[in-house]
C-alpha positions as CSV (number, residue, x, y, z in Angstrom):
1,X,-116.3,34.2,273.8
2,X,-117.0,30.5,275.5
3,X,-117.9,31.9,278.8
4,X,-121.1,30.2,280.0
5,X,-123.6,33.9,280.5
6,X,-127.4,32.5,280.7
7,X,-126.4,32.2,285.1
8,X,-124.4,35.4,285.6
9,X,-126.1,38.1,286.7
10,X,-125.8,41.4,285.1
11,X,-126.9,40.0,281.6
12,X,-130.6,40.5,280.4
13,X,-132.6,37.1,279.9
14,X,-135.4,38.9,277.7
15,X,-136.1,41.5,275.6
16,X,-133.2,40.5,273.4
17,X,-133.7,41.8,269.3
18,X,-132.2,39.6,266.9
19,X,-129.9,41.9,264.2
20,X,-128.3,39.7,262.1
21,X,-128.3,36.0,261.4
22,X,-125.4,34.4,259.8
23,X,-124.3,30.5,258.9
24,X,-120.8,29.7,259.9
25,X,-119.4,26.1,260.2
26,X,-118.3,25.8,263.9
27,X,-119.1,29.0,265.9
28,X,-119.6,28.4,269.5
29,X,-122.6,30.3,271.2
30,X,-121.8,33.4,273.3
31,X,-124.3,32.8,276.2
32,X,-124.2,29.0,276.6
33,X,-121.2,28.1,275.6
34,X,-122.5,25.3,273.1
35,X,-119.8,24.4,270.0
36,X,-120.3,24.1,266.8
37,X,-123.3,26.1,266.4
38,X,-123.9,27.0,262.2
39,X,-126.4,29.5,262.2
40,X,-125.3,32.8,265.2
41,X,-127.6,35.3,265.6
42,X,-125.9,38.5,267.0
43,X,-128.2,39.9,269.6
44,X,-128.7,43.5,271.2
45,X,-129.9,44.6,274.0
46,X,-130.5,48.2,275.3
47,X,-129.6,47.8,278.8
48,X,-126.1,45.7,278.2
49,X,-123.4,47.2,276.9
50,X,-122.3,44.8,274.2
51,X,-124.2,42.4,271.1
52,X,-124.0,38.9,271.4
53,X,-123.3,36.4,268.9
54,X,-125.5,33.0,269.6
55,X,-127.1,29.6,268.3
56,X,-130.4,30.2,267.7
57,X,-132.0,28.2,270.3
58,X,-130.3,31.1,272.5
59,X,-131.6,33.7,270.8
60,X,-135.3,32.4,270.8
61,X,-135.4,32.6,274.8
62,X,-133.6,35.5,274.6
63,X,-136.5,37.7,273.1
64,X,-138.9,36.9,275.1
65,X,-141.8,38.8,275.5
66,X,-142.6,40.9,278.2
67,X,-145.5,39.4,279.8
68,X,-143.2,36.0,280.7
69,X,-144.0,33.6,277.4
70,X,-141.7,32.8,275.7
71,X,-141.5,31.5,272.2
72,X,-140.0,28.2,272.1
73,X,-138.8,26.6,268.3
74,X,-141.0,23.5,269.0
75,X,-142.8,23.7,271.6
76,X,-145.1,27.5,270.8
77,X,-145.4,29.7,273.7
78,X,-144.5,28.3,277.3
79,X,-145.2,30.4,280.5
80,X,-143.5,30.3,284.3
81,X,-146.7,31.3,285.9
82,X,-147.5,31.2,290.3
83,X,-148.7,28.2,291.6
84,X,-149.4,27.6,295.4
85,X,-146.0,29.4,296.4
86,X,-144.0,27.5,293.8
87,X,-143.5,28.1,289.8
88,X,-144.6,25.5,287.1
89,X,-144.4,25.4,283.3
90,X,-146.9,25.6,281.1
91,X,-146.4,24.4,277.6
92,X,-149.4,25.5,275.1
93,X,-152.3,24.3,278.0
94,X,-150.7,21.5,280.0
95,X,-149.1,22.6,283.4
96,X,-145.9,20.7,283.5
97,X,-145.7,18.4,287.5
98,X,-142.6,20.3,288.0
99,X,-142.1,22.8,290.5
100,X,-139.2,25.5,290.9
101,X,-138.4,28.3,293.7
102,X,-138.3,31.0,290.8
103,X,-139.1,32.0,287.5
104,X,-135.1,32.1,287.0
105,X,-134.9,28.8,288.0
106,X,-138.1,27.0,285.7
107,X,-136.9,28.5,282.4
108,X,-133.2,27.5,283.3
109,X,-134.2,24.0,283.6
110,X,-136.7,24.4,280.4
111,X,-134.0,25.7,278.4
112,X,-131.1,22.8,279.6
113,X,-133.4,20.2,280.2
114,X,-136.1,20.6,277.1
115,X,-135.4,22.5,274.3
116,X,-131.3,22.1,274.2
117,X,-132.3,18.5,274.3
118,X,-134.8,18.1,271.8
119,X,-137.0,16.7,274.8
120,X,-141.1,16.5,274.6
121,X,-142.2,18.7,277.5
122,X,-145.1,16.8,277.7
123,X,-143.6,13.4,278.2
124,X,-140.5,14.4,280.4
């Protein structure tokens, strides 16, 4: 546990179920490392070998949907979608200025920069 998972590669992104969800008083979260986490959600996945306990800010980009949204706590749905060579955001119907090199790369950032932060996407 602690080890900081959501960049190493082997582990699924999406497509996570949620099993169980439990309060605790200062769990820390299996795939970002975060401490002091009070509600885990232990996660499975059928193409890794192990569940995963997490916060669930974790868990709610982790069971994603197949089609690239992704529901967000906040924010609703947000989609990674092509644009001229680049990725951008889209929150609800706004396309975020921001561009990445890969859909990887602009949920990444959404997840750090937005929703572990409380942050408006919309006024970033």
């Amino acid at each position: 546990m602690g080890q900081y998972k959501w960049t190493k590669k082997g582990i699924p992104h999406g497509g996570w179920l949620v099993i169980r969800s439990e309060e605790h008083m200062y769990e820390t979260c299996e795939m970002c490392s975060k401490p002091g986490v009070s509600i885990i959600d232990t996660v499975t996945h059928p193409d890794y070998p192990e569940d995963l306990r997490v916060g669930t800010t974790c868990s709610k980009h982790m069971e994603s949907n197949p089609n690239g949204a992704m529901r967000m706590p906040v924010n609703g749905y947000v989609f990674v979608i092509p644009f001229k060579g680049k990725y951008r955001i889209r929150v609800e119907k706004t396309l975020l200025d921001k561009e990445f090199s890969s859909t990887e790369e602009a949920l990444k950032w959404y997840i750090f920069e937005i929703e572990l932060q409380n942050k408006d996407p919309l006024n970033f």
